[in-house]
C-alpha positions in Angstrom: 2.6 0.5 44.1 1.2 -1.3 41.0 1.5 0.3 37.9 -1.5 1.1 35.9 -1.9 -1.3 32.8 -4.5 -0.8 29.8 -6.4 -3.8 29.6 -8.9 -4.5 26.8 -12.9 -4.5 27.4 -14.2 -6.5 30.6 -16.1 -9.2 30.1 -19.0 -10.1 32.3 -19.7 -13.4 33.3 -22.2 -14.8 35.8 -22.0 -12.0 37.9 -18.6 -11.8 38.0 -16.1 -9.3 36.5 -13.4 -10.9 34.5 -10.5 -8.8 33.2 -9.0 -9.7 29.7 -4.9 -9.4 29.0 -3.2 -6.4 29.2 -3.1 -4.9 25.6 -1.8 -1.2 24.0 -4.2 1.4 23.1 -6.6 0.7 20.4 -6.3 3.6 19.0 -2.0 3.4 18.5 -0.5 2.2 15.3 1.5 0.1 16.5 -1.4 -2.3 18.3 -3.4 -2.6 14.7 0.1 -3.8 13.1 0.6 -6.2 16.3 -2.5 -7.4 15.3 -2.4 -7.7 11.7 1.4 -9.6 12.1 0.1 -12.2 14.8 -3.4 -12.6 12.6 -6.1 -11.3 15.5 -9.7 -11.2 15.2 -9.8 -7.8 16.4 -7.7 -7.0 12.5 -7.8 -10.0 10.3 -4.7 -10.5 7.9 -5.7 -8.4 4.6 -3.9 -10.6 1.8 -4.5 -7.5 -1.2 -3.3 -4.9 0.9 0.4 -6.8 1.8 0.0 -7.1 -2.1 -0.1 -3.8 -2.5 2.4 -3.0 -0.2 5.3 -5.2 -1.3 4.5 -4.5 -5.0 4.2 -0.5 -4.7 7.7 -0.8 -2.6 8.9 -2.6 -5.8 7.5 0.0 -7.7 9.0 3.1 -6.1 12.4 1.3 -5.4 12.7 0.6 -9.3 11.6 4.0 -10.0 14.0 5.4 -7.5 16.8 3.8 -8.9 16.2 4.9 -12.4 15.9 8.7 -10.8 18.7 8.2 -9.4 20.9 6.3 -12.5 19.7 8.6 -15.4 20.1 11.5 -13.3 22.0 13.6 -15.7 20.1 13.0 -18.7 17.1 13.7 -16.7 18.1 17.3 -15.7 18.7 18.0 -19.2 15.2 17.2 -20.5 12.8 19.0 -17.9 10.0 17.3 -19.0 11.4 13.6 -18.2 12.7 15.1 -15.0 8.8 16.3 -13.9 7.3 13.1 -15.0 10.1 10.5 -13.2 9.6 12.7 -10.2 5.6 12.3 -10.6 6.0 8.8 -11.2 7.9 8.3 -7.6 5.8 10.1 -5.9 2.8 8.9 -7.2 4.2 5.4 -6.3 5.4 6.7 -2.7 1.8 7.6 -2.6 0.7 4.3 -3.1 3.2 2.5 -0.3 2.1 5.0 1.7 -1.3 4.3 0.9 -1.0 0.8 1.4 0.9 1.1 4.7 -2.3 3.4 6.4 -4.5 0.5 5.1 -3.0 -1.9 6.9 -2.8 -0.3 10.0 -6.3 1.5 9.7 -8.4 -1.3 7.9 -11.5 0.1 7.8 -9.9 3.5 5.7 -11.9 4.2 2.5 -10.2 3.5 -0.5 -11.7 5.3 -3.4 -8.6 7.5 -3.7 -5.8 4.7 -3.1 -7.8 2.7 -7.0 -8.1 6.4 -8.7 -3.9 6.8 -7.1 -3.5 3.1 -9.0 -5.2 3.7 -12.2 -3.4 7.2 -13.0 -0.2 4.6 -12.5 -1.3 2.0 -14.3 -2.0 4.1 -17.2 1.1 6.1 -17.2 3.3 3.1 -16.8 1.4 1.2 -19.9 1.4 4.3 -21.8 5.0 4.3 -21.6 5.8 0.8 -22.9 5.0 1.6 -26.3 6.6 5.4 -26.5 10.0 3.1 -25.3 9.9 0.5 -27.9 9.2 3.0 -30.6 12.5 4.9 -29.5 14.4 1.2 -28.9 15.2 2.4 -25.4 14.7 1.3 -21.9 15.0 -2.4 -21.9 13.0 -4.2 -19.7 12.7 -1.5 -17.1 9.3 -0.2 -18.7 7.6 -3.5 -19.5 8.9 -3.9 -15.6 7.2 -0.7 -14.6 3.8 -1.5 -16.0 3.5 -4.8 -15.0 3.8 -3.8 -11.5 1.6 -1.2 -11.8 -1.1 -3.4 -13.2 -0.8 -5.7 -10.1 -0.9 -2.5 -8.2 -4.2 -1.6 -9.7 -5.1 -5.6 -9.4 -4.4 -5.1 -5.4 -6.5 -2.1 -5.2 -9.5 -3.4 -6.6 -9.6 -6.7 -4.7 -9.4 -4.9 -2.0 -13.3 -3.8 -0.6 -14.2 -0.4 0.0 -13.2 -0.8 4.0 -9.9 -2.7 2.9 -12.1 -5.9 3.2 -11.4 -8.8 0.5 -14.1 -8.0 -1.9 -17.2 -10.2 -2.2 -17.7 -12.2 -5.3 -21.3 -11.8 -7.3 -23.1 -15.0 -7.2 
């Protein structure tokens, strides 16, 4: 008995009915990532959004790690506690963001910018409230400069998850 395979849209020609390779669903995740990896037509590679993705995993990671390290000072002040926690899941939002993207390329992306500017402008906020109080090292400077690429990613990016058009 054969077993039953999903292939992709027939094609027609002279008459005769041609059957194209055996493919998943369209409609599974793991196809559109299949087809972003191996660069198909059907999902062209998207440049801004692995951006995005690789920089917003740098961003939460780093965050995640200073949640984690400054834990005890953190859960004396509540107020740095709330906005660290904030921060990593606004960031978290952002990979996650970027990870639907890539698998749904077509996905507005109105929410993923506004997501990207309220990091952007926290992390750059916080650069100077650091240096005034000689604290933090690098890790803030760090911070915002990721999140401006973030924000850089997000608005290259077209409204589908297309590469934006330049204006003539």
């Amino acid at each position: 008995m054969a077993s039953a395979r999903i292939y992709r849209e027939p094609v027609r020609t002279r008459g005769e009915l041609r059957v194209g390779e055996p493919a998943a669903p369209r409609s599974s995740g793991l196809w559109a990532l299949t087809s972003c990896l191996r660069g198909s037509s059907d999902a062209p590679a998207q440049p801004w959004v692995w951006a995005l993705l690789i920089v917003a995993v740098a961003g939460a990671g780093e965050l995640a790690q200073f949640d984690v390290s400054s834990w005890g000072s953190l859960s004396v002040h509540p107020g740095r506690l709330g906005g660290a926690v904030l921060g990593l899941l606004l960031w978290v939002v952002l990979l996650g963001g970027a990870a639907r993207r890539l698998v749904s390329p077509r996905l507005p992306g109105r929410a993923l910018r506004w997501v990207a500017v309220v990091v952007a402008l926290g992390s750059i906020a916080l650069v100077p409230v650091h240096l005034a109080a000689d604290a933090g090292g690098w890790r803030p400077a760090a911070g915002a400069a990721l999140a401006v690429l973030a924000l850089l990613a997000t608005l290259k990016m077209g409204p589908g998850g297309e590469p934006a058009q330049d204006q003539p």
